[in-house]
N, C-alpha and C positions, 0 to 999 in steps of 0.2 A: 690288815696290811700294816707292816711295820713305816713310822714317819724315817724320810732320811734326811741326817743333817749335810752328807755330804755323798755325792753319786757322778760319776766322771765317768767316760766310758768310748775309748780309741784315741785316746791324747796322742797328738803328735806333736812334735816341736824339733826346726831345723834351724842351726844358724847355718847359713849358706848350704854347702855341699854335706854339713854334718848333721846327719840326723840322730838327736840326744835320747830322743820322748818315741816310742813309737808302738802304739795299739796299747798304752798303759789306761787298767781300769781301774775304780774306786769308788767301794760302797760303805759309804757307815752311818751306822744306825742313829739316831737322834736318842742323846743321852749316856753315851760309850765313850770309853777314853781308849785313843789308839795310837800306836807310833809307827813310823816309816821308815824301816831299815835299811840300808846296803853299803855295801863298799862306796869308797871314793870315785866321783865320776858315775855314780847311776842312774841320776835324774830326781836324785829327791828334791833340792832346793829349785830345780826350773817345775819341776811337778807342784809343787808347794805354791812356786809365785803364781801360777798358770792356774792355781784352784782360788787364789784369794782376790 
């Protein structure tokens, strides 16, 4: 079985009535370099604070 450095899995995140984050998953392998794409407004930096 592969070690993981990082594994998340149904992240949700609302501020108030706004739901940002929803059923976001995340697997990476221990030793891998990886990046987090998307347009503006996709939840990468609330995904990012919510994983650290």
């Amino acid at each position: 079985m592969t070690n993981l450095a990082i594994a998340a899995h149904g992240l949700r995140k609302s501020y108030g009535d706004k739901t940002v984050l929803d059923g976001f998953d995340i697997t990476v392998p221990e030793g891998t370099i990886f990046s987090l794409l998307g347009p503006n407004g996709a939840g990468k930096t609330t995904a990012v604070k919510i994983l650290s």
